[in-house]
Structures are given as structure tokens and as C-alpha cells.
C-alpha beads as a LAMMPS data file, in Angstrom:
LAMMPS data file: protein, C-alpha beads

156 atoms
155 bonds

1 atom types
1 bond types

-500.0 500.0 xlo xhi
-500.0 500.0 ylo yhi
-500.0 500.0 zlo zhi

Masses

1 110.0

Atoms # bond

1 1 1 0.000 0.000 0.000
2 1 1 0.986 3.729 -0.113
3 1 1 -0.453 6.258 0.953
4 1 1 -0.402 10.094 -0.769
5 1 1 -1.910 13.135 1.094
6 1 1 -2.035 15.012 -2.172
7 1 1 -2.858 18.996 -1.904
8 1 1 -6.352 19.363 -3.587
9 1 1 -6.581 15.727 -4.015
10 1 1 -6.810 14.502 -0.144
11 1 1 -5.379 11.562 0.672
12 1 1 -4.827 8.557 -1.846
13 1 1 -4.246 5.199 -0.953
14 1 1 -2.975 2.995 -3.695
15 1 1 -3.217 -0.537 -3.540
16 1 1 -3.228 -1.627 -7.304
17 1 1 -0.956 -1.141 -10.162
18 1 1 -2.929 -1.959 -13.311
19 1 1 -0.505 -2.103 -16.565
20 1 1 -1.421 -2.563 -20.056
21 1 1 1.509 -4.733 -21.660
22 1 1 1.986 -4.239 -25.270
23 1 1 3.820 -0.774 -26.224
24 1 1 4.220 -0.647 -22.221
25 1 1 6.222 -3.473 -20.489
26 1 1 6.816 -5.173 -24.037
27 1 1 7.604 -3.896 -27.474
28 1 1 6.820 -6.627 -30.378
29 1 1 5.825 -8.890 -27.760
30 1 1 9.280 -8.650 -25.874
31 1 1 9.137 -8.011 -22.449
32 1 1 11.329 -4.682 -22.234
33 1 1 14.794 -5.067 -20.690
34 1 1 14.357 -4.194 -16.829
35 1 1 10.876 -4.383 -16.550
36 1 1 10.492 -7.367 -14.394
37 1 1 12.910 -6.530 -11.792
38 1 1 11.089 -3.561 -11.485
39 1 1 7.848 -5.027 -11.144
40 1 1 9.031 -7.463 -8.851
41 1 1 10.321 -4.459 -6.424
42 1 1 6.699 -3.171 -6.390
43 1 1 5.663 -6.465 -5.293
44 1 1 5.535 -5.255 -1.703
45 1 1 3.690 -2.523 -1.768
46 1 1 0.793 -3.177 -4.591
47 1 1 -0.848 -6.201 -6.106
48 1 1 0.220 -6.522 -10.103
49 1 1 -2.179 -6.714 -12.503
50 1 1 -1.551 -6.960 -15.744
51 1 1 -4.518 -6.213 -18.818
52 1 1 -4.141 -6.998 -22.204
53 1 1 -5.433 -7.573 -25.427
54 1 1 -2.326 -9.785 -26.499
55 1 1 -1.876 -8.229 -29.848
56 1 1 1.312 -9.872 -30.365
57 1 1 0.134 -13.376 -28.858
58 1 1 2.925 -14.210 -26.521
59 1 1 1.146 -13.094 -23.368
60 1 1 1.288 -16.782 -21.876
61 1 1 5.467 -16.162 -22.200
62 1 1 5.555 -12.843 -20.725
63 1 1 2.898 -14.085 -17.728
64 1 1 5.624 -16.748 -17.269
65 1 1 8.711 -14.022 -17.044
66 1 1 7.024 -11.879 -14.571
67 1 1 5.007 -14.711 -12.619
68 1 1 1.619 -13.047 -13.327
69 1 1 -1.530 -13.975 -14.741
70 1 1 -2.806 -11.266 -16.840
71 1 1 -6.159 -10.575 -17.766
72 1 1 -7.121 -10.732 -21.806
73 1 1 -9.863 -8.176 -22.671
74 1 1 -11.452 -9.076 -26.096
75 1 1 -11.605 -7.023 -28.896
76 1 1 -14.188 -5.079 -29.389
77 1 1 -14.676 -1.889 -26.682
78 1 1 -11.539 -2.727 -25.181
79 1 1 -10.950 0.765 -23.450
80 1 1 -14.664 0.030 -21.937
81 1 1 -13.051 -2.971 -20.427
82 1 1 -10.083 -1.901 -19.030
83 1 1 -12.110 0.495 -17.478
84 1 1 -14.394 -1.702 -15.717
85 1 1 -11.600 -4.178 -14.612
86 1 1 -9.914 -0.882 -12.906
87 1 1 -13.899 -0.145 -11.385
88 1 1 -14.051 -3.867 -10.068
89 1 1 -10.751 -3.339 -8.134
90 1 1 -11.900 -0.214 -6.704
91 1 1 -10.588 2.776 -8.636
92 1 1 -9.929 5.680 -6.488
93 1 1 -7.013 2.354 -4.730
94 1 1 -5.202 2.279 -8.459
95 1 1 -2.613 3.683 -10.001
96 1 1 -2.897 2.551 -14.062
97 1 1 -0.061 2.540 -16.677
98 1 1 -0.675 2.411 -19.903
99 1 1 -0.171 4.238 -23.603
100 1 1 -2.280 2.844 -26.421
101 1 1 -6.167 4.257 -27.673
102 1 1 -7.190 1.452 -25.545
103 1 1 -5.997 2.332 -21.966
104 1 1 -7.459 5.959 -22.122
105 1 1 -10.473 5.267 -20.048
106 1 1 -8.649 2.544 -17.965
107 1 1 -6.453 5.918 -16.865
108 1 1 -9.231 8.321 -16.990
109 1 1 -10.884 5.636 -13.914
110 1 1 -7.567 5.463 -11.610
111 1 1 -7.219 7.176 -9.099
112 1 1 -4.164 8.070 -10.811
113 1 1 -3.779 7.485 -14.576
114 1 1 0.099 7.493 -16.046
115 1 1 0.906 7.740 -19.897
116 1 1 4.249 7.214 -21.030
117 1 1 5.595 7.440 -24.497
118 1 1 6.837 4.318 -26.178
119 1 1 8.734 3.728 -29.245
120 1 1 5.034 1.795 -30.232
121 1 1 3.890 5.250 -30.173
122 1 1 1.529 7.037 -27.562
123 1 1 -1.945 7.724 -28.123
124 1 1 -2.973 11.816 -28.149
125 1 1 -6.608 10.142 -26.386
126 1 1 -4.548 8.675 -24.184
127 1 1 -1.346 11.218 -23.415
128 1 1 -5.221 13.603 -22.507
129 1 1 -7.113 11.162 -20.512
130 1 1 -3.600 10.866 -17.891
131 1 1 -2.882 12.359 -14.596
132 1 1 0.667 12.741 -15.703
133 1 1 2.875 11.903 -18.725
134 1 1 6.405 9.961 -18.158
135 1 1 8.967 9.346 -20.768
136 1 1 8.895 5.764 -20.256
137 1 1 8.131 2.721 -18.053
138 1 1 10.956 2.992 -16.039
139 1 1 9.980 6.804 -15.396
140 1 1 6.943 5.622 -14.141
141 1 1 7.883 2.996 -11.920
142 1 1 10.274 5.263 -10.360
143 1 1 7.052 7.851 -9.288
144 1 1 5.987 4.587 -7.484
145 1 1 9.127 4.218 -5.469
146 1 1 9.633 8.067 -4.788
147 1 1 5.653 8.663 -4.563
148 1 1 6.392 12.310 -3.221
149 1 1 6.856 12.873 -7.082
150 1 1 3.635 11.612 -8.023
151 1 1 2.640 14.394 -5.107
152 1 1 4.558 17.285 -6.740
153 1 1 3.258 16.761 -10.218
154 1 1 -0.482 16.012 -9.306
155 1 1 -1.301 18.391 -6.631
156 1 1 -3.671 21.641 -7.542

Bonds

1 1 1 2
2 1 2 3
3 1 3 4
4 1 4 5
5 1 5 6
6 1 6 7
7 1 7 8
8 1 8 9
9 1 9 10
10 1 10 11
11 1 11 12
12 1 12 13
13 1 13 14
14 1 14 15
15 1 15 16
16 1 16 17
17 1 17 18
18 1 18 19
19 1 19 20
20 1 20 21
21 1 21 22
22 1 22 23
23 1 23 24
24 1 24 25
25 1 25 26
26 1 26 27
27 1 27 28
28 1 28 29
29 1 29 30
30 1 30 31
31 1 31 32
32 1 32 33
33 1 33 34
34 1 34 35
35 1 35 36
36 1 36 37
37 1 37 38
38 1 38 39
39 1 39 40
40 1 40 41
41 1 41 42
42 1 42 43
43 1 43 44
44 1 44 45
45 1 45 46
46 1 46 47
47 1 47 48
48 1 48 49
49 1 49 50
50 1 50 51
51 1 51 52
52 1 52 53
53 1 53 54
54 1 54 55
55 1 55 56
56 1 56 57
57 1 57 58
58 1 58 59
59 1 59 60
60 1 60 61
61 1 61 62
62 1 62 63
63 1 63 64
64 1 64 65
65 1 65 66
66 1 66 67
67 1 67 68
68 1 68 69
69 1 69 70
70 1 70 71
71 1 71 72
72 1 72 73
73 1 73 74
74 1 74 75
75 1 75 76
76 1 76 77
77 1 77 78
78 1 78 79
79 1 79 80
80 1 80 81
81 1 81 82
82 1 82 83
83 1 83 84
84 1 84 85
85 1 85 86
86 1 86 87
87 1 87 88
88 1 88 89
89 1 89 90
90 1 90 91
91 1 91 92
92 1 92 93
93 1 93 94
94 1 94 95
95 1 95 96
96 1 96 97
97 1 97 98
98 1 98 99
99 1 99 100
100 1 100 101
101 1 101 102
102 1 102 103
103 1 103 104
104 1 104 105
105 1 105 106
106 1 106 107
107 1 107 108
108 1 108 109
109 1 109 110
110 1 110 111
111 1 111 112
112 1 112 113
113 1 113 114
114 1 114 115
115 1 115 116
116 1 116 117
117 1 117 118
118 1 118 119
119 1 119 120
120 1 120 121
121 1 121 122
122 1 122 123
123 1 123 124
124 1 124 125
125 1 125 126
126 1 126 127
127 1 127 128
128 1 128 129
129 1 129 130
130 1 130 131
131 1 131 132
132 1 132 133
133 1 133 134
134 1 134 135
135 1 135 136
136 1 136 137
137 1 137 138
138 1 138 139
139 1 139 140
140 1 140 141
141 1 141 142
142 1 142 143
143 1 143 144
144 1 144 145
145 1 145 146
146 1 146 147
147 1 147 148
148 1 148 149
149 1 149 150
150 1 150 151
151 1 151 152
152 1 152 153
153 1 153 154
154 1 154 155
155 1 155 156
């Protein structure tokens, strides 16, 4: 869990990452260098969940590397899914990654929503619907292990 007393916010307790995979943790189906060390330091503090529509189909290989079982949304209103998975968890106790047309909503329902720009490419929906904007995963995991930062940018 952690806990943000953000200035015009309140306090935020976060007790769910969500991540979309594709363009995010993986490029071309490759889990990005890093990534699961990363995740695996998070481990502690938030349950992992992992939401995908397995574009590349290699999601079973991937859930294997990181020791996660991620959720497939089916195509077809995919953003509308993503953003009732985040709703089932409770939103306003996530934090969401994610870059692609499809993860717009999903951030748009977190309590905090994060974009970052991939080499897959970033949606504009998407770069809108966030809280903030990183330059890439590893910028974003790094506002979850110095939170204050997430506190800095966010506050009104």
C-alpha cells in the first residue's frame, strides 16, 4: 500500500498497479529489458495486474517471465473494459499505466492514470485522458518508489 496526502486531491491510498503490456512493459511482444525486476520491487507494496489484449500473442510467455496472470480483454470496446476491470478493483485504490487508444479510459478511472511514451507510439486520447505523462516505463515505476513525485506533479 501507499499512501499520498495530495494537496487538492486529499489523501490517496494505492493498492493496485494496473498495466497494459503491449507498447508498455513489451515492445513486439518482448518483455522490455528491466521491466520485471522492477515489477518485482513493487511487489511489496501493490498487487500486479496486468490487462491486455495480447496483440502480439505471446502473453502466456511474458505471464511466465514476470510470474503473473494477466487478464485478456477481447476485442471489441476494449478501453470500456479496461475500465471496468480498474472499477471492479476499486478505482480511487489504483494507479494505471498504460499508452495505447485502448488504456485511455482505464487511466481516466484510476485514481491516478500514467501515460508514457513508447517507441510503439503514444496515443494523443490517451497522453489527454492521464494524470501525468512519463517518458517511459521505467519513469513511471520510479514515481511509485519516490511517490512524493507523483505528489509534486499532481497536486492543484
Amino acid at each position: 500500500m501507499i499512501e499520498l496526502n495530495i494537496p487538492g486531491r486529499g489523501l490517496v491510498t494505492l493498492e493496485h498497479l494496473v498495466c497494459d503490456v503491449n507498447g508498455t512493459l513489451a515492445l513486439d511482444g518482448q518483455l522490455i529489458d528491466g521491466v520485471a525486476r522492477q515489477l518485482n520491487n513493487l511487489r511489496d507494496r501493490l498487487q500486479i495486474h496486468l490487462i491486455t489484449a495480447d496483440t502480439s500473442g505471446r502473453q502466456e510467455i511474458i505471464d511466465r517471465q514476470l510470474n503473473l496472470r494477466s487478464i485478456r480483454i477481447q476485442p471489441g470496446e476494449e478501453g470500456r473494459q479496461k475500465a471496468e476491470y480498474v472499477a471492479r478493483l476499486d478505482a480511487d485504490q489504483v494507479i494505471a499505466i498504460g499508452q495505447g487508444a485502448n488504456d485511455a479510459e482505464m487511466l481516466a478511472a484510476a485514481a491516478i492514470g500514467v501515460c508514457v511514451l513508447s517507441e510503439e507510439g503514444t496515443a494523443v486520447k490517451t497522453l489527454m485522458a492521464a494524470h501525468l505523462v512519463v517518458p517511459d516505463i521505467f519513469a513511471a515505476f520510479e514515481l511509485i518508489e519516490k511517490p512524493l513525485r507523483l505528489v509534486a506533479t499532481i497536486r492543484k
